[in-house]
Structures are given as structure tokens and as C-alpha cells.
N, C-alpha and C positions, 0 to 999 in steps of 0.2 A: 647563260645569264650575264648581263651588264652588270660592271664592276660600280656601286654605286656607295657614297659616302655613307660614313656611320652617322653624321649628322643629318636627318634628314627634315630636319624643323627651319633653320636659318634659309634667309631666302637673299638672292644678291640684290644691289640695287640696279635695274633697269635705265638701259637709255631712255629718254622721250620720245625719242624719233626713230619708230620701226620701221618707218622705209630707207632709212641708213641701214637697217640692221635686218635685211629680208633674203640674207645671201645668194642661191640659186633662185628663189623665187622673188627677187623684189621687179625681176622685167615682167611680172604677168599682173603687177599693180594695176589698175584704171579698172576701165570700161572696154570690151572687146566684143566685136562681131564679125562671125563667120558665116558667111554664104551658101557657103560648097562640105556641109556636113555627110556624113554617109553611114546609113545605119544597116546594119545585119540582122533580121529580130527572125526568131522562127515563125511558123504556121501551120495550119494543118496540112497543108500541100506542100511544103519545103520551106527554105531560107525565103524572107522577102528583103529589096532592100530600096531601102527607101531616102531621098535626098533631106536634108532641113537646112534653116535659117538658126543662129544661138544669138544670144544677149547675152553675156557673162560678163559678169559686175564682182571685181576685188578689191575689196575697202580695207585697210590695216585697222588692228586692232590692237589696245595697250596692251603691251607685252605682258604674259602670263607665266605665272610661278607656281611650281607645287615644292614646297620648301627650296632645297638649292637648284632644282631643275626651273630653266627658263626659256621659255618659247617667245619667239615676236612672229606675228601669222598674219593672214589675209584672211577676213569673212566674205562669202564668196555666194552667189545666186545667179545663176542658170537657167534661163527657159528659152526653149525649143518649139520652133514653128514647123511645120512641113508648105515649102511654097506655094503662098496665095492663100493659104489656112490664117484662120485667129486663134481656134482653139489651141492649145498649149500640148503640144504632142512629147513632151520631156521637162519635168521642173526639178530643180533638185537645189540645195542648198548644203552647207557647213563650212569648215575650214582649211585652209592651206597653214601646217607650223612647220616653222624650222625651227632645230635646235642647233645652234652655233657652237656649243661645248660636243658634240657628238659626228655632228652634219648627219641627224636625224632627220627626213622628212615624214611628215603625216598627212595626210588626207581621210577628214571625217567626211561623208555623204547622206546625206537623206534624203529619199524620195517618197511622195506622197501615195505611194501602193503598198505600202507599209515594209521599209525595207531600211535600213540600215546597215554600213560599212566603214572599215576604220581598216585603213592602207598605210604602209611603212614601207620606206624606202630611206636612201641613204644617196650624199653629195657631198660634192669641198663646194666654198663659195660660189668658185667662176663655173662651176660645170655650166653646159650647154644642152645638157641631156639628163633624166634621170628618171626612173622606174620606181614606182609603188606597187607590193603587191598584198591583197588581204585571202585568207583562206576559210572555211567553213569550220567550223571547230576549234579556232583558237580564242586565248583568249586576250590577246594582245595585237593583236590586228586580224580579227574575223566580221563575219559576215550575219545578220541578224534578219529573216524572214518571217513577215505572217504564215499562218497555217496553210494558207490554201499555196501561197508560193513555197514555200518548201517541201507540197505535196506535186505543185501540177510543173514547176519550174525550179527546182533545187539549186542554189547559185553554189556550185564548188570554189571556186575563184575568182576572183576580181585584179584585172593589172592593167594598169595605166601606165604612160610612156609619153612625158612632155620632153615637146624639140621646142629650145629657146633657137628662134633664125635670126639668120644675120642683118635679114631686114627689117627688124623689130616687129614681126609679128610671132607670137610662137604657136604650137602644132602639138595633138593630142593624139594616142589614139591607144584604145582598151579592148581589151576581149575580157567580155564576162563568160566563164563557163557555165553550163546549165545540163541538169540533167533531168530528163522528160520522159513519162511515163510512156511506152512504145515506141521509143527509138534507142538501137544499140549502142552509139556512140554519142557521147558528150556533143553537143551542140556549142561553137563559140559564136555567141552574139558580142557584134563589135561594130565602134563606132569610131570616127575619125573626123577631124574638123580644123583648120587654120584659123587662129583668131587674127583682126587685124583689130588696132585702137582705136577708140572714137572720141572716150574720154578719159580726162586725167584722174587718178585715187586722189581721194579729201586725209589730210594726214589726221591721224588720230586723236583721242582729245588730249592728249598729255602733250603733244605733241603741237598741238595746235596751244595749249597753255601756256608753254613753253615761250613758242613764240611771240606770243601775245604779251607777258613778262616779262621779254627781250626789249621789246619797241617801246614799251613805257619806262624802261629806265634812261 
């Protein structure tokens, strides 16, 4: 258990400007696209795997408080092409937080097959690398499935592994475990992808007030 104050009502004052304050995660701010994705998904006749196209969009958001605890994070949206398709073959949306008093990271996930995920991981600032991972059963970073997926595709764990590169694009890649009715061994489905930039993050609104406050004086 985190050593956590007896005051847990007073909240600090926040900077304005969370892309000053995005430590490990403020190189994955903008607009990114990746080409060359690669998916592992199972089937009824083995592993398939299949190439996609992302769009991944990281917007900062005003820093967030729950009494002394403060995150400044990225709201984050994902969809997934397979080439020369339109249909949306992966959509997923929530947040990127870091905690700067901890160098907590989090990763919320939602996807629209009814599934939810809440990843924890841990970094100093300048890391270049760092790991999230969620588990089935907890209740601080687990895993949350409709019926029919916890009956036909049981997700044990979840862990992601971004590479911030030197060339300013950064690099993902996760194994979801899964366990499937008729096969002996856990199945890891996994996916892997290089973003590169296209567009810049819109700084947030405090952020953006800020600035705007600035110029009129």
C-alpha cells in the first residue's frame, strides 16, 4: 500500500500548462500515424495476423485533482484501418496520466465490444521507455469484460510497452493474454505499431486562458 497523506481533502494549485507538465509522456502529444501496424488476433484455425493503418489523436487535458493527488494527462482516440478498408477494424479511446509526485503512469482504455481497462506503470521524467500493465481481478489496475467475452475470450492481462525514438516518432507494442474455451494454453494476442506525427496537440483551456491573459496585458 502507497504511503498516502492524512489530509486527503486539500488539493494543490495546478499549473496551466500541461504540456510543460507531461513528463515521460508529453513526446506522444499531437496527432500520429502509423502504417506498418501488426496484429496477432486468434481464430478458429490458429493465430491470424493481420497488417493496419492508426490515427492516434493526444489532446492535453486541465490537470486533474482528487484532493492532494494531481495528474496532467493526454485524452487520447485511436482508430484502426486494415489497408484499403474504411470500416474501423480497432476503435478505442481514454486517457494517458502521469503523476509527477509518484512518476505513476496510467493508461484508461475503452473499446466498443464492451471491455474496459485501467494499466499502471511507473517512470522518472526523461525515461525513453516504459511499461503498463493491468490484470484480471484487481481492483486498482484490472480488467473489465462483457459476458459473452469473459465466457468465449477471458482477457488475464494486458501490458503495453511504449519506445519514445530518437527520431521523434515513438513505438508500441502489447500482448493481451486471453484464455479460450478448447485450447490448453493462454493465447497472447498482440499488437505493435510506430507512430509518426502529422499534427501538433491544441494546449488545453486553462492553458490556452492563460495565454490569452498574457497578450491582453
Amino acid at each position: 500500500m502507497e504511503h498516502f497523506p492524512k489530509d486527503i481533502y486539500t488539493e494543490p494549485d495546478p499549473d496551466t500548462n500541461t504540456l510543460a507538465n507531461l513528463g515521460p509522456l508529453a513526446p506522444m502529444a499531437g496527432i500520429w500515424q502509423g502504417a506498418r501496424g501488426t496484429d496477432v488476433n486468434p481464430k478458429a484455425d490458429g493465430p491470424e495476423t493481420d497488417a493496419y493503418i492508426e490515427h492516434y489523436e493526444l489532446q492535453p487535458i486541465d490537470a486533474q485533482t482528487n484532493g492532494p493527488q494531481l495528474f496532467y494527462g493526454l485524452r487520447y482516440h485511436t482508430r484502426i484501418v486494415q489497408p484499403d478498408e474504411v470500416e474501423t477494424f480497432h476503435d478505442q479511446v481514454g486517457y494517458w496520466l502521469w503523476e509527477p509526485a509518484t512518476g505513476n503512469i496510467i493508461l484508461t482504455l475503452t473499446i466498443p465490444r464492451g471491455q474496459t481497462v485501467m494499466a499502471v506503470g511507473k517512470a522518472a521524467p526523461n525515461d525513453k521507455t516504459f511499461t503498463l500493465k493491468a490484470e484480471r481481478g484487481s481492483t486498482v489496475s484490472g480488467i473489465l469484460s462483457n459476458p459473452f467475452l469473459e465466457y468465449a475470450f477471458r482477457t488475464e492481462s494486458y501490458t503495453i510497452t511504449v519506445t519514445l525514438n530518437d527520431d521523434g516518432t515513438w513505438s508500441y507494442e502489447q500482448d493481451t493474454v486471453l484464455v479460450i474455451p478448447g485450447q490448453e494454453q493462454p493465447f497472447h494476442h498482440t499488437d505493435r505499431n510506430t507512430l509518426h506525427k502529422i499534427g501538433e496537440a491544441t494546449p488545453n483551456p486553462t492553458a490556452q486562458a492563460a495565454a490569452k491573459a498574457a497578450q491582453s496585458k
